[in-house]
N, C-alpha and C positions, 0 to 999 in steps of 0.2 A: 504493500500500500504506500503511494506517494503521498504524505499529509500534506491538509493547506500549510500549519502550521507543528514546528518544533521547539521547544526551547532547547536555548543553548549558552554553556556556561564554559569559563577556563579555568586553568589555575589561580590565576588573579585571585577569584571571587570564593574559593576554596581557602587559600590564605590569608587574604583579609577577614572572613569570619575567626577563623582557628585566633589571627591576631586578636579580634574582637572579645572572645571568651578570654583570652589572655589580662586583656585591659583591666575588664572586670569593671565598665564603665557602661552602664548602661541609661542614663538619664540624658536629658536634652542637650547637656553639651559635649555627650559623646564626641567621640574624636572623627568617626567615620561622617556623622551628622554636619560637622562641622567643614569636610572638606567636599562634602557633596553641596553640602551650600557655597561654600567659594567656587568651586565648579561653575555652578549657575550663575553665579555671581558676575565671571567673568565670562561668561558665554554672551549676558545679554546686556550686561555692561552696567546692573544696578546691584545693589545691594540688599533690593525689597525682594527677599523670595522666602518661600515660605513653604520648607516640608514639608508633604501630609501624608498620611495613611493609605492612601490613594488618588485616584484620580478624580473620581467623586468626589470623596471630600475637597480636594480643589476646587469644585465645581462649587459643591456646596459653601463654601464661605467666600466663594467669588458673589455667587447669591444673597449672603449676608450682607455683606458689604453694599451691594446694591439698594438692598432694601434697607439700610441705612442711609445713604445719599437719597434715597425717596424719601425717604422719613423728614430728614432734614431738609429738602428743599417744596416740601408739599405745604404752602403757606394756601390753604381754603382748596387746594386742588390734590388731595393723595388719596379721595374715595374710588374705590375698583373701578376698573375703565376707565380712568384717567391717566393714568401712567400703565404704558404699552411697552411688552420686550418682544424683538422680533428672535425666532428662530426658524434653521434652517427646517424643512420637511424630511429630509436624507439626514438625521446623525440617529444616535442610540437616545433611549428614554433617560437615562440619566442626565443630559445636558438639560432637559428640560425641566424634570422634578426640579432637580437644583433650585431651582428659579422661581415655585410655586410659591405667593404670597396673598395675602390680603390687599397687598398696595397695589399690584399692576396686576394685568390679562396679558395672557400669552397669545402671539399672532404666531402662526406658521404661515414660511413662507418659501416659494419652490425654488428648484435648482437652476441649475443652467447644465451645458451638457458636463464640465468638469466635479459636478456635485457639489457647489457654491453657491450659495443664496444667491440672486437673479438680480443684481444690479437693479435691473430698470425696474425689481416690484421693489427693491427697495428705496429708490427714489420716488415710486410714485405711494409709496406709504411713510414717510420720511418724518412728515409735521405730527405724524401718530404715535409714531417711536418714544421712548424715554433710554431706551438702551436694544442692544442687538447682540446676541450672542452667534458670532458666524463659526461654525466647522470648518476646518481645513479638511479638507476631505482627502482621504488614502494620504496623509503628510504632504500635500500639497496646498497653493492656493495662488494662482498668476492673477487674481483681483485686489489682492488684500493690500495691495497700496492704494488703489480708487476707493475702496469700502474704507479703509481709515481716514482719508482725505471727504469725502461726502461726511462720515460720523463727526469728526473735527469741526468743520464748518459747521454743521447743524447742530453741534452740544449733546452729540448722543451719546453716552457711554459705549465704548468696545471691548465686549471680551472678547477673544479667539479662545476657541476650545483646539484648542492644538495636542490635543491626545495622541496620534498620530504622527507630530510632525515633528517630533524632538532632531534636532540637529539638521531640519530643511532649511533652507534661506532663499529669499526671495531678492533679485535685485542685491547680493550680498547683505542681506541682513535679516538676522535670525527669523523665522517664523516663529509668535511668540512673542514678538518685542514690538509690533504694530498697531495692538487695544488699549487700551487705559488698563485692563488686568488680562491677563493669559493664563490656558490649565495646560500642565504639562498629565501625561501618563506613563507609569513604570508597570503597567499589569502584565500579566502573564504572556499577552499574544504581541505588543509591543514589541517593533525591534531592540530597542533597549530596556533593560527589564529587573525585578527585583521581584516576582512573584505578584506583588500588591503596591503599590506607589504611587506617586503623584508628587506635585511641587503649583503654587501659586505664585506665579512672576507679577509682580506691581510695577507696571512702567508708569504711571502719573502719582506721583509723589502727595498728593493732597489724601489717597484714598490707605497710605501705610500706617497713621497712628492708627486708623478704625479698624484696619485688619490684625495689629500688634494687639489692639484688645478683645476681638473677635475669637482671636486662635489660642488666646490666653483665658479660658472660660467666660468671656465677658470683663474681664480683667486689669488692671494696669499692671501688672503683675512685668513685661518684661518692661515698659517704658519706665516701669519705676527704677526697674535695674541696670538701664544706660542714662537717665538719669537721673538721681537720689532727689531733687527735690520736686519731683511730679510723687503724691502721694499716689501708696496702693491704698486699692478701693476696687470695690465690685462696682460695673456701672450697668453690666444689661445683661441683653443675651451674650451667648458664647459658644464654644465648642471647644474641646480637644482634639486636636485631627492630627498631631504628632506620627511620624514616620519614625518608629522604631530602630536601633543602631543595630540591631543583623538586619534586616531590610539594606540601610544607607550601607553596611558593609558589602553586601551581596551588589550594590547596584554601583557605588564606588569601581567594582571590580568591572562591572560591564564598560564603564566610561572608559575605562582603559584600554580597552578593543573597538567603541562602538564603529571611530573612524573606521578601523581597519574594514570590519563588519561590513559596511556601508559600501566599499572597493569589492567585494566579494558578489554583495545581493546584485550590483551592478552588474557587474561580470556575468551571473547569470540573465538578469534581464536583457542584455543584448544579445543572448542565445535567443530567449523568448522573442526579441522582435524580429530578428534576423529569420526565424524559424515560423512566423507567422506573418509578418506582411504583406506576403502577398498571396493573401488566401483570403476570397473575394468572402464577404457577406460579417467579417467581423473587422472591428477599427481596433487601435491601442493607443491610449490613450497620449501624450503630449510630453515627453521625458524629458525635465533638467536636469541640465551635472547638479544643482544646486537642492538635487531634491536626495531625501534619505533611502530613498531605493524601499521604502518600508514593508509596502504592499502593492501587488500587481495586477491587474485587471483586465481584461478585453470586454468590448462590447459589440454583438450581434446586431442585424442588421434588424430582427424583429425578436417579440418575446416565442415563438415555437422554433427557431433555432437554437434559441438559448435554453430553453427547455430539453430539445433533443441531445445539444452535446452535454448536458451536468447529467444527463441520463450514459450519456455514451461514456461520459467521462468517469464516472462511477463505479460501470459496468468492466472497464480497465484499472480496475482499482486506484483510481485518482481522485481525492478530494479536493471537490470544485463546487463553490455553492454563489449566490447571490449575497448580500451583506444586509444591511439594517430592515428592507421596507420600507416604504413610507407612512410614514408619522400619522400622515391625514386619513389612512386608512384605518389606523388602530381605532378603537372605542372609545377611549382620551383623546386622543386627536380629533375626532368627529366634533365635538365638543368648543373646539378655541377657535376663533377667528384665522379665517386662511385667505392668500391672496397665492393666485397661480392656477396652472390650467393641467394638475396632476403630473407635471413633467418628473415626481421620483420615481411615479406608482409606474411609468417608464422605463425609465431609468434602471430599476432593482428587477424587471423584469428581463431588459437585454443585459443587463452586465452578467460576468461572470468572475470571480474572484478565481487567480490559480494560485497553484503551492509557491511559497517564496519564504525562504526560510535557511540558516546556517549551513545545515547539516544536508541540505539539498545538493544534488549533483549536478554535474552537466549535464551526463547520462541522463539522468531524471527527465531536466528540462529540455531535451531534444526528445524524451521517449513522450512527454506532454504533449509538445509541439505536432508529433508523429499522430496520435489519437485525434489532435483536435483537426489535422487535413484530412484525416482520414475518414472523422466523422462529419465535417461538412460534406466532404463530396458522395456521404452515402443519404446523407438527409437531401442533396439535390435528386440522387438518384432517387428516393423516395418519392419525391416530390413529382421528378418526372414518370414514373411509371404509373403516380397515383392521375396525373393531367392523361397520361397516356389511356386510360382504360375507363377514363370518364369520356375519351373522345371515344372508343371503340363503341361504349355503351349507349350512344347515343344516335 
């Protein structure tokens, strides 16, 4: 069986636990914690980042914070329907929950073909907005300089849910460093990984004391301890969302490969396109050096080609499947305001996700390549003997 997905781990991330137990250091200024955060630190050029438990939780007190800047600037105007967050129709239900409050309504809102909220629905829903939370979708995103520049102009808040796109850049600069707050992910399918992870990058500086008290149970607990005369005091809500030092050990050790990693999954993908291009009735998608090589996808020219080859593909022992659905189909979704003409419930029906992954071969990715020529030209032949004998029958 070729899986979509493997983890993969080196000695690195073996020896730095071993070290870890050694420390005998297990609280927040763990040593591992500490250098994971100068990692990010220096990746996106701030010093506002903020471990967590995952990537969810990233999400979720990227959401706190939100509904705190609503709180605060809702002078006769913060009753529900009044303040509006856009999101994408194409990511996972967690981006969304995150973001469930009493102060705003969620708008879904649809793709374009790279799997990025729709520019034009979001300018022509713009004066609605209070904030936008866009997915970089498969670690990509060739709009998120326009969508930060229209957000900027207009006062919208931007998160990028960059789950996905740890170590893409756009235009040379980070993906992640383009919203007023960014989620990073370290979970298990991620090409960089710690089993469970996340990280909260703050690139607008106005939004860090509220999240220093957010991640501190509601607390002043750390601003009190950079500086002694801000009193501790409990002021609100809060959380714990802390990313544990075997975690930050385990993922420390991934950051030491990831570049390499990234040379490798490439490597394979230019098998994948070189072995697929020119095999009419599916596209691939738009490849920068600049992108993390994370995830790989082809798209069919309709949803029953795409259906025959994840059958065909299967059938050859290949895990090949579609990714999220769309949002606006689900039963929650039905529910929130939508702008768009269904283009994910499209979208999730032609794509197809293939294997991309460490421990993949070339072998692998040519014997992939091999199934999916093989299965389109027999779904043609299908197709033509099923027109052929509807002409004899007539």
């Amino acid at each position: 069986m070729i899986r979509l997905f493997e983890s993969y781990s080196t000695s690195y991330e073996e020896l730095n636990i071993q070290e870890c137990l050694q420390r005998q250091d297990f609280t927040e200024k763990g040593y591992y914690q500490k250098v994971c955060t100068e990692y990010l630190q220096n990746l996106y050029g701030t010093e506002q980042v903020i471990l967590t438990a995952s990537g969810t939780q990233a999400l979720e007190l990227a959401g706190m914070i939100v509904a705190q800047v609503a709180s605060f600037d809702s002078i006769g105007n913060c009753e529900r329907g009044k303040k509006k967050v856009g999101f994408s129709t194409y990511s996972f239900p967690s981006t969304i929950n995150a973001f469930i409050s009493e102060l705003y309504d969620g708008v879904l809102m649809e793709i374009d073909e790279d799997g990025i909220i729709k520019q034009d629905y979001l300018e022509e829903y713009l004066q609605e907005l209070f904030a936008i939370v866009v997915t970089n979708y498969a670690g990509m995103n060739r709009r998120i300089e326009q969508i930060s520049e229209v957000c900027r102009r207009s006062g919208i808040i931007l998160i990028e849910d960059n789950a996905g796109g740890f170590l893409s850049r756009e235009n040379g600069k980070q993906l992640g460093s383009f919203g007023d707050l960014a989620v990073l992910s370290f979970q298990a399918t991620k090409p960089v990984s710690c089993g469970e992870g996340g990280a909260l990058i703050i690139n607008n500086e106005k939004y860090w004391d509220i999240a220093q008290i957010l991640a501190e149970n509601g607390t002043t607990r750390r601003l009190h301890k950079q500086n002694i005369e801000i009193s501790y005091t409990w002021e609100g809500k809060g959380t714990n969302c802390r990313l544990s030092e075997f975690n930050a050990a385990f993922l420390y050790g991934q950051f030491n490969h990831a570049y390499k990693d990234i040379e490798y999954r490439r490597f394979l993908i230019n098998i994948y396109v070189h072995g697929l291009r020119e095999i009419k009735g599916i596209s691939i998608p738009e490849i920068s050096n600049e992108w993390n090589a994370g995830m790989f996808y082809i798209s069919c020219q309709d949803a029953e080609l795409s259906g025959y080859l994840k059958e065909y593909l299967a059938k050859g022992n290949v895990e090949a499947m579609a990714h999220y659905g769309s949002l606006r189909e689900s039963d929650y979704g039905r529910k929130m305001l939508y702008i768009g003409a269904n283009e994910a419930k499209q979208f999730d029906k032609c794509m197809i996700r293939l294997p991309l992954h460490m421990k993949l071969t070339k072998e692998d990715v040519v014997a992939v390549c091999e199934l999916i020529r093989v299965g389109v030209n027999d779904y043609r032949l299908n197709e033509f003997d099923e027109n052929r004998l509807s002409a004899v029958g007539s």
